[in-house]
C-alpha positions in Angstrom: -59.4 1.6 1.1 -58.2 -2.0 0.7 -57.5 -1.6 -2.9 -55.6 1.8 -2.1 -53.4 -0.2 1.0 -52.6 -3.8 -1.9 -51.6 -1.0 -4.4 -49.0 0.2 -2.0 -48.1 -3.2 -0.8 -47.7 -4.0 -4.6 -45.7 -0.4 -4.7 -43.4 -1.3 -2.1 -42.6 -5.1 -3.2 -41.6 -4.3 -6.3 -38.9 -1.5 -5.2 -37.6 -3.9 -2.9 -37.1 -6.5 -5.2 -35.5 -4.0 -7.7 -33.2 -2.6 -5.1 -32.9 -6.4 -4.4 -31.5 -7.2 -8.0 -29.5 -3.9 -8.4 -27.4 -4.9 -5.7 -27.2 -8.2 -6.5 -26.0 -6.8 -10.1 -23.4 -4.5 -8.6 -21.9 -7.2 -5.8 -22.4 -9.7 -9.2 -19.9 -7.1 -11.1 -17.4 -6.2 -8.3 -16.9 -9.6 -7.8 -16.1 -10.2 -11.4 -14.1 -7.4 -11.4 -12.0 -8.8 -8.7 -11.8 -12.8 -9.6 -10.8 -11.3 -13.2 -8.1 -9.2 -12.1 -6.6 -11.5 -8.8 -6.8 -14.5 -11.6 -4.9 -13.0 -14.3 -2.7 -11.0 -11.7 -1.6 -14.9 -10.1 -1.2 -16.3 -13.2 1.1 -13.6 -14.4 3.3 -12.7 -11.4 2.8 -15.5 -8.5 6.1 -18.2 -8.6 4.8 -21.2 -6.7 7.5 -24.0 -5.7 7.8 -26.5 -2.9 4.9 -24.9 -0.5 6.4 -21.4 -1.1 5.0 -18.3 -3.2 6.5 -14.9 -4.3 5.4 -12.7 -6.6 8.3 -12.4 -9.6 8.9 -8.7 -10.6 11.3 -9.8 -13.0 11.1 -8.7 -16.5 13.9 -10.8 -18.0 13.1 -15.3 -19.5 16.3 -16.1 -17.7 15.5 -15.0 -14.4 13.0 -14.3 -11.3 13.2 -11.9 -8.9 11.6 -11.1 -5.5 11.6 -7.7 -3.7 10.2 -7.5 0.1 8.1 -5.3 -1.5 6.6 -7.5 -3.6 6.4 -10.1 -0.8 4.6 -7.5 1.4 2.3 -6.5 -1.4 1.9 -10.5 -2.4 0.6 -11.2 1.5 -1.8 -8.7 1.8 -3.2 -9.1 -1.7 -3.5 -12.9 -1.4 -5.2 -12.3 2.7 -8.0 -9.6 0.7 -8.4 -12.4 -1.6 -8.7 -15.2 0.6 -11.4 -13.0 2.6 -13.5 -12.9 -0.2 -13.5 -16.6 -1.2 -11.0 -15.9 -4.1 -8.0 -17.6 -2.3 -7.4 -19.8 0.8 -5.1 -19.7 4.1 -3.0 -22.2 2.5 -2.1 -19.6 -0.8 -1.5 -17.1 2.2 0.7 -19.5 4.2 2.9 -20.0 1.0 3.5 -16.3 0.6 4.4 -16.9 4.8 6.5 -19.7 4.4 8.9 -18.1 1.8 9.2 -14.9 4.0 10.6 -17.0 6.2 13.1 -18.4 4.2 14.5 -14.4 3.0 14.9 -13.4 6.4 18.6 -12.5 7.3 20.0 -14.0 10.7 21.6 -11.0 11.4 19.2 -8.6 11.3 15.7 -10.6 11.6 14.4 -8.6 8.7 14.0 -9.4 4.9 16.6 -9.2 2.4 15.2 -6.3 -0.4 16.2 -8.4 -3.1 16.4 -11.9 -4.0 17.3 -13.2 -7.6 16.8 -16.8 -9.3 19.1 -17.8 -12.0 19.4 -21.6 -12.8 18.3 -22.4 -9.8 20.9 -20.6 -7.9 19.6 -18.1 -5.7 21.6 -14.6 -4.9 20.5 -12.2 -1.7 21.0 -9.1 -1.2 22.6 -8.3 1.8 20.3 -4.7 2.5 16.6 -4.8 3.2 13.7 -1.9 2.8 12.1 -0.4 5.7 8.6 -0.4 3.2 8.6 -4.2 2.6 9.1 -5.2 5.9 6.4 -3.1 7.4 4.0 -4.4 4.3 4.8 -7.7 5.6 3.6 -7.3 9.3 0.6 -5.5 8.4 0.0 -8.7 6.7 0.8 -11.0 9.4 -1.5 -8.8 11.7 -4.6 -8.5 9.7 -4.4 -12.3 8.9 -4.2 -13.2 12.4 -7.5 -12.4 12.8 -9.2 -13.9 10.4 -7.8 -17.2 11.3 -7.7 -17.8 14.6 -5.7 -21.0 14.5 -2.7 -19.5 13.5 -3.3 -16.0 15.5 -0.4 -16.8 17.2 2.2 -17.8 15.2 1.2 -15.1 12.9 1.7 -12.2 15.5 4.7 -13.7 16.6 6.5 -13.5 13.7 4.6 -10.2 13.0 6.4 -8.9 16.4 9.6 -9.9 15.3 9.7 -8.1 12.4 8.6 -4.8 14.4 10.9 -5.2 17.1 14.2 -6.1 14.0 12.6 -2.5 12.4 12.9 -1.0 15.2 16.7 -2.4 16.2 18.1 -1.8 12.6 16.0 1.2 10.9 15.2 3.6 13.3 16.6 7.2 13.9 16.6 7.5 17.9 17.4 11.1 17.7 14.8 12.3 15.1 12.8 9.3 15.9 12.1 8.6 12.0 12.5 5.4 10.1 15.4 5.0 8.1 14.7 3.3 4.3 16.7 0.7 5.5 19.6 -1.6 7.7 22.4 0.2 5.3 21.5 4.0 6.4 24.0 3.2 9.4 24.2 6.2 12.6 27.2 7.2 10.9 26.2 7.6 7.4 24.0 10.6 5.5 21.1 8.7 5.0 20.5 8.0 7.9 18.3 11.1 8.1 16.8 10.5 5.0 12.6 9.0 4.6 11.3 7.4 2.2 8.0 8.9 1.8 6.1 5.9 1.4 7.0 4.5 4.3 4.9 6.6 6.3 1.7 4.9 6.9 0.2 6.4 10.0 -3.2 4.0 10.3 -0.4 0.9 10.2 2.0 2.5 12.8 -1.3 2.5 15.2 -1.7 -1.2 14.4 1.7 -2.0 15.5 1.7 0.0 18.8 -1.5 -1.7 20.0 0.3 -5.3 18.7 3.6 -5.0 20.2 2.8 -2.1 23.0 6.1 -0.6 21.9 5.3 3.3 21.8 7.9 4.4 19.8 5.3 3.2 17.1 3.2 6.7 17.9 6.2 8.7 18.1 7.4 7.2 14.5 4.0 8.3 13.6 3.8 11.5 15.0 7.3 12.4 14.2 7.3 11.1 10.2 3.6 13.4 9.5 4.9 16.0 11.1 8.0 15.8 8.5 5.3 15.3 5.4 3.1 18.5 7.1 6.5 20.3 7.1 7.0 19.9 3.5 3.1 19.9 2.1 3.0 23.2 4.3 6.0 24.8 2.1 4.7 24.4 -1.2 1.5 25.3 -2.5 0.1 22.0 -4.2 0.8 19.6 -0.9 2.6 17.5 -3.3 5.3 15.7 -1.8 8.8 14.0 -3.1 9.9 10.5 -2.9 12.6 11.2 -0.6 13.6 13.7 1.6 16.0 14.8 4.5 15.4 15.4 7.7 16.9 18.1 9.9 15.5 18.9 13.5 11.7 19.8 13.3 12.3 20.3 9.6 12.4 18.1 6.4 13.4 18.8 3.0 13.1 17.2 -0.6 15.9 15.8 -1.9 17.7 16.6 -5.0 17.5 15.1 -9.0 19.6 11.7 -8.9 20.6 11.9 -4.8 18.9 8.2 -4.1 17.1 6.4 -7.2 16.2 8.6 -9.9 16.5 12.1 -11.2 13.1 12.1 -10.1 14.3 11.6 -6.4 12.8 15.4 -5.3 9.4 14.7 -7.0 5.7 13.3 -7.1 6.9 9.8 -8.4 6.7 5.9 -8.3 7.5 6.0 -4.2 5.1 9.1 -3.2 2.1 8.1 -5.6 0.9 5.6 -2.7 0.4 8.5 0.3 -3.3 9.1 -0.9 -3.5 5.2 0.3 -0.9 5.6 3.5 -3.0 8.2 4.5 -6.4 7.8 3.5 -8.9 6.9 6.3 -6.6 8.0 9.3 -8.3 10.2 11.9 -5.1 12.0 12.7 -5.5 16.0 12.3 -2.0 16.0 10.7 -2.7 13.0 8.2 -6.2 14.9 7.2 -4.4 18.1 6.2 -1.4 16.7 4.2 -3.7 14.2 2.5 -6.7 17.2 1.7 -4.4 19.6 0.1 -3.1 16.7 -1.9 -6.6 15.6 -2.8 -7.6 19.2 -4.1 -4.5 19.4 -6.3 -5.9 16.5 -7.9 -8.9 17.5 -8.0 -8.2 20.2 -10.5 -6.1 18.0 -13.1 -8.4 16.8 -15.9 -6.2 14.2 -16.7 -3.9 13.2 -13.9 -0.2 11.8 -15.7 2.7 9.9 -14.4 4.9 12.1 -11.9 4.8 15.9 -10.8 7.0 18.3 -10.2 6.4 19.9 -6.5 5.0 23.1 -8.3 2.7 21.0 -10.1 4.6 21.1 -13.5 3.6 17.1 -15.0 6.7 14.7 -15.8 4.8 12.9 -18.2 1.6 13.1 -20.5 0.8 9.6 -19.8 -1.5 8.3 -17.1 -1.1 5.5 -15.2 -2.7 3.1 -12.7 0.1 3.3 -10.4 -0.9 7.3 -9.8 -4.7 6.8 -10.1 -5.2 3.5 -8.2 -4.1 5.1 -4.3 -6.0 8.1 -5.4 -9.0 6.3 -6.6 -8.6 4.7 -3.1 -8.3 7.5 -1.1 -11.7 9.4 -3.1 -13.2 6.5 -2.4 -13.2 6.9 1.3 -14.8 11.1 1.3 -17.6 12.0 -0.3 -16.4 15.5 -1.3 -14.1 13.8 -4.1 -16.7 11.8 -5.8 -15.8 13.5 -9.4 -12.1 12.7 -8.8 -13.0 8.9 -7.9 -15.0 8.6 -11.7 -12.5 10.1 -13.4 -9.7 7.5 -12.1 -11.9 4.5 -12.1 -11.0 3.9 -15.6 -7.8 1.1 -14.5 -10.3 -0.8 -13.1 -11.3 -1.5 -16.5 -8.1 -2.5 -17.8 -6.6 -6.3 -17.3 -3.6 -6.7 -15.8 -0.2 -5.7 -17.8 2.5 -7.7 -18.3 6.3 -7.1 -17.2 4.4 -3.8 -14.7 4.5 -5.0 -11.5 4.0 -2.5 -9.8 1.3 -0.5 -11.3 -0.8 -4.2 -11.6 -0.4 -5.2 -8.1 -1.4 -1.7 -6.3 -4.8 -1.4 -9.3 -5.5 -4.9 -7.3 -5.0 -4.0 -4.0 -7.0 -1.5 -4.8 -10.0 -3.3 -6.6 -10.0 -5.6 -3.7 -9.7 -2.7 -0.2 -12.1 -0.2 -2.1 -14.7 -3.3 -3.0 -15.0 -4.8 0.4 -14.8 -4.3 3.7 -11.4 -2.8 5.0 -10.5 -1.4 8.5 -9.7 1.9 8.9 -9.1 4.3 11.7 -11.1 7.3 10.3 -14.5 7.5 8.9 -16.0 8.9 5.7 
C-alpha cells in the first residue's frame, strides 16, 4: 500500500514538473518572440531626438515622416512593451511628449502628416479620425498602469475625445467622419472609414469621458458595417463607404485613396482586430461571417474583392496578423489561427510599416494579457 501511494506521489511529481518546464519553454519562446521582433521593429522605425519619439514611415534617405497613425500605433506598441519589461514609462512618455508637439491649436487634434527634411519640419494642415482615436486608447490604457501620471494621461486622453468629437463627427447620422477636412457642407462628410470603427475602444471612451455619444458612435457605425456584411454573401467589407440614412454603401474604384477604395484592403484588413473580443450582438455577427469566409481560403492573399474574388496571390502579415488576432480569441477558429501564425516567424521588414507594426502589435496583445469586453 505504501509502495502503491510513493509510486503515485512519484507519478504526480514528475507531471508537474514537466508541465512546470513546458510552460516555462513556451513563456521562454513567446518572450523571445516578442524582445526579437519589438527590438528589431525600434531599431528600424523608432526616430528618437530631444526626449521625443515617432515612428518614421518614411521610405526615402532624405527624409522622415510621421503619420498619427503611426504615432497611435507607436504608443500602444511601446505601452504593450513596457508592460512586459521590454520598454519603460520613459520610451512611452517620449512617444507622449511628441504628440504633443503635432497637435494643431485650432482643432486640438493631431496633424495626419508630419514630414522632416533638413531639419525643417512641414504639417499637414488635415488630421485622421483613426490616429487620433489610436492615440487616446493609448493614453487610457497607460493611465492605469502608472498611476503617477493617471492623470495627466486622461486628461489629455479627454481632450483628444472631446476635439473628435467637435471636428469629426456627423450629428445627423451620428458617424465619425475620417477627418477635420470632411466639413457639414462637403460629400464626405458621410463617408466612414472602416477602420475607424472599433466598438470595444468606443466603450472605453464613454466610461472615460461620460460623453454618450460614444455608444451611439458605436451603435450607429456597426449598424452601418451589419448593413453592408448583411448584403453580400462573404461579410467582407470595403475600406470606405457612404452613408445614407439607416443604410451604407461601398464606395467606388479610385473615389478616396485607391482603386481599391470599394474593397477588402490595407484600411479594412484590421476589423477582425476592431472587432474581435466585443460582446456586442452586432460586432459578433459582422466579425463571424467574416471569420468563416476566411476560414475557407487555403491561402489567404493581399486584398478581396466583396464577392470574394482575391486582388493579389501574395500573402501578407498585414491581412493575417488581425485575423490571427481575432482566431486567437474563439476556439472554433483554431485551424485558421495555425495557418496564419506563419508572420510570427518572420523578422521585421524594412521600408513596410505598416504590415511590421500591426504583426507586433499583434505578437505582443495575442501573447499577454489584453483587456477585452467579450470572452472566448
Amino acid at each position: 500500500m505504501k509502495k502503491q501511494i510513493f509510486r503515485w506521489i512519484c507519478m504526480i511529481s514528475i507531471a508537474t514538473i514537466y508541465i512546470i518546464v513546458l510552460l516555462f519553454v513556451r513563456l521562454s519562446s513567446t518572450r523571445n518572440l516578442q524582445v526579437r521582433l519589438y527590438d528589431q521593429w525600434k531599431k528600424i522605425y523608432v526616430v528618437s531626438k530631444n526626449g521625443r519619439s515617432f515612428v518614421n514611415v518614411s521610405n526615402r534617405s532624405n527624409e522622415k515622416k510621421s503619420l498619427s497613425e503611426s504615432q497611435g500605433y507607436g504608443m500602444l506598441v511601446t505601452f504593450l512593451a513596457a508592460e512586459k519589461g521590454y520598454a519603460s514609462k520613459k520610451d512611452f512618455d517620449e512617444f507622449f511628449k511628441y504628440y504633443e508637439t503635432q497637435i494643431d491649436k485650432k482643432t486640438g487634434l493631431v496633424s495626419w502628416e508630419q514630414i522632416e527634411i533638413a531639419n525643417k519640419i512641414k504639417k499637414s494642415s488635415n488630421d485622421s479620425t483613426e490616429g487620433d482615436l489610436l492615440i487616446a486608447d493609448a493614453l487610457i490604457q497607460a493611465s492605469e498602469k502608472w498611476p503617477n501620471s493617471k492623470n495627466n494621461y486622461r486628461k489629455a486622453a479627454k481632450k483628444i475625445l472631446n476635439a473628435v468629437l467637435r471636428n469629426n463627427y456627423n450629428r445627423k447620422l451620428h458617424i465619425l467622419t475620417i477627418g477635420n477636412w470632411a466639413e457639414v457642407s462637403s460629400h464626405y462628410n458621410s463617408l466612414i472609414q472602416t477602420s475607424d470603427v472599433m466598438p470595444i475602444q468606443f466603450s472605453k471612451f464613454y466610461k472615460v469621458t461620460g460623453d454618450s455619444r460614444w455608444n451611439l458612435i458605436k451603435k450607429t457605425m456597426l449598424k452601418k458595417l451589419l448593413y453592408i456584411s448583411n448584403n453580400n454573401k462573404t461579410g467582407l467589407l470595403p475600406d470606405f463607404a457612404w452613408v445614407s440614412g439607416s443604410k451604407a454603401k461601398p464606395v467606388r474604384a479610385s473615389q478616396i485613396v485607391s482603386k481599391y477604395d470599394g474593397s477588402y484592403y490595407y484600411y479594412a484588413s484590421k476589423i477582425p482586430m476592431n472587432l474581435a473580443g466585443c460582446s456586442d450582438a452586432r460586432s459578433k455577427k459582422i466579425l463571424h461571417k467574416l471569420m468563416m469566409f476566411f476560414s475557407k481560403e487555403n491561402n489567404i492573399t493581399a486584398g478581396y474583392k466583396l464577392n470574394g474574388k482575391r486582388l493579389n496571390n501574395y500573402q501578407s502579415a498585414t491581412f493575417s496578423a488581425p485575423l490571427f488576432y481575432a482566431a486567437s480569441k474563439y476556439s472554433r477558429y483554431l485551424s485558421l489561427y495555425n495557418q496564419e501564425k506563419y508572420f510570427l516567424m518572420q523578422n521585421i521588414q524594412k521600408n513596410n510599416y505598416y504590415g511590421s507594426t500591426l504583426s507586433l502589435l499583434v505578437a505582443l496583445k495575442v501573447f499577454g494579457n489584453s483587456n477585452t469586453e467579450g470572452k472566448r
